[in-house]
TORKOL-4160 file (C-alpha; in steps of 0.2 Angstrom, whole numbers, padded with zeros to 4 digits, m for minus):
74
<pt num="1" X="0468" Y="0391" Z="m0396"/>
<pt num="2" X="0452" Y="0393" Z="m0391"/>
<pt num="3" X="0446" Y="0377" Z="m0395"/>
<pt num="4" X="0458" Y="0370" Z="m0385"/>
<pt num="5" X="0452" Y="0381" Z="m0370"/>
<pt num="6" X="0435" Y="0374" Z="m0372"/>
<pt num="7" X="0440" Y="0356" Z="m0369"/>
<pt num="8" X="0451" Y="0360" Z="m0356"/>
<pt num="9" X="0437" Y="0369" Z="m0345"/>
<pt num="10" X="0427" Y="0353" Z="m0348"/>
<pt num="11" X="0410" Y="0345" Z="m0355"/>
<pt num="12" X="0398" Y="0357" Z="m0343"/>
<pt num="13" X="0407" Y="0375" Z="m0351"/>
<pt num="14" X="0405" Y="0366" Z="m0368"/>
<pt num="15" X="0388" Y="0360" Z="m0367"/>
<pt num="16" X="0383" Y="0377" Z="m0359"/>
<pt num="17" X="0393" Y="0386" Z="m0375"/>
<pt num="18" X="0379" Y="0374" Z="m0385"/>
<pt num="19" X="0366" Y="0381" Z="m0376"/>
<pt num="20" X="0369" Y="0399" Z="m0378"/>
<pt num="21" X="0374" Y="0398" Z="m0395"/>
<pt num="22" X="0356" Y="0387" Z="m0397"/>
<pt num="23" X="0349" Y="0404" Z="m0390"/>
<pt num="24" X="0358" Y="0416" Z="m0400"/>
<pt num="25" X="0351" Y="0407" Z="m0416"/>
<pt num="26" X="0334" Y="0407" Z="m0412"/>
<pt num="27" X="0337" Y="0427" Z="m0408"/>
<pt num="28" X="0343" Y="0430" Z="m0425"/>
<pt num="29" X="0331" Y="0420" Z="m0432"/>
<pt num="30" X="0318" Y="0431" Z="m0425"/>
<pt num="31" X="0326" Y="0448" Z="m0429"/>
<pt num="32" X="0327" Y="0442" Z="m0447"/>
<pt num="33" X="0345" Y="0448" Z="m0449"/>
<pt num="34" X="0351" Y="0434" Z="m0462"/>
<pt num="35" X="0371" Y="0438" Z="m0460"/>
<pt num="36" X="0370" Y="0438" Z="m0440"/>
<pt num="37" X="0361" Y="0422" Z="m0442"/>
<pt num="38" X="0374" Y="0413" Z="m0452"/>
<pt num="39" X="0386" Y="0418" Z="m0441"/>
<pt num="40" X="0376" Y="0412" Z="m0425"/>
<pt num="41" X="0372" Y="0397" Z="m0434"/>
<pt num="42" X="0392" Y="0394" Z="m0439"/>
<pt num="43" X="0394" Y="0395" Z="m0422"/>
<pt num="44" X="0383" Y="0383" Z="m0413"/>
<pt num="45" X="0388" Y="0371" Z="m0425"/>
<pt num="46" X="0406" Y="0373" Z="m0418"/>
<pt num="47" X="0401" Y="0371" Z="m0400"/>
<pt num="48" X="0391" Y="0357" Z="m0406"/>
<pt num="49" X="0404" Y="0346" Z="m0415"/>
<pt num="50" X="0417" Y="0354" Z="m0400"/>
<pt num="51" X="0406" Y="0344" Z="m0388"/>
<pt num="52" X="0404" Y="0330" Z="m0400"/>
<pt num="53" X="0420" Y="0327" Z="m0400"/>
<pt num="54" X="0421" Y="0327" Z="m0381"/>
<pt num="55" X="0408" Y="0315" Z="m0378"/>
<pt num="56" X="0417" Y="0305" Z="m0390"/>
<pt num="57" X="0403" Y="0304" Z="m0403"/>
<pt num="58" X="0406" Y="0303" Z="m0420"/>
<pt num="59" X="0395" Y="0313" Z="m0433"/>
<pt num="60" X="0392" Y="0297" Z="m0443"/>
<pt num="61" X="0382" Y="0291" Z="m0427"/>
<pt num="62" X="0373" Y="0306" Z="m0428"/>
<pt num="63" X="0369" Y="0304" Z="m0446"/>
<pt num="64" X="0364" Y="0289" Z="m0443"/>
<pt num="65" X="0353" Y="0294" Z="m0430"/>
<pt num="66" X="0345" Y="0308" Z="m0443"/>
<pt num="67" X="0345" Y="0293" Z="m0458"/>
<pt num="68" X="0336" Y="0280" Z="m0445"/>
<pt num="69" X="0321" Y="0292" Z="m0440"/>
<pt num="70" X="0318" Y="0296" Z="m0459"/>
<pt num="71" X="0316" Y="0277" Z="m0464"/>
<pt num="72" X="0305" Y="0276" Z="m0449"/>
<pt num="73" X="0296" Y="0292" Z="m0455"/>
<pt num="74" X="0292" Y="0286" Z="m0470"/>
């Protein structure tokens, strides 16, 4: 699966997938085109939790990264 294929060619392709993705969004975002927007945005989502994954980072860590900075916020 592709997935698979992602971890396989290693953090730096996965983190680069991120990045372009990240890009992509910020495109769409511009162009104002809501549906290619949602789909760019699906997308770096995956390659974000993908990576995750690989760096062996839960995503309660990072929610509690995000919870931390808005008690701090406050």
């Amino acid at each position: 699966s592709y997935t698979i294929s992602l971890f396989r060619r290693g953090t730096a392709k996965i983190a680069q997938k991120v990045g372009e993705e990240g890009v992509e969004v910020v495109i769409e975002a511009m162009r104002g085109d809501d549906a290619a927007f949602r789909n760019e945005a699906a997308d770096l989502l995956f390659h974000l939790l993908v990576l995750l994954v690989d760096r062996g980072v839960p995503w309660d860590e990072v929610v509690r990264v995000l919870e931390e900075r808005h008690r701090t916020a406050d």
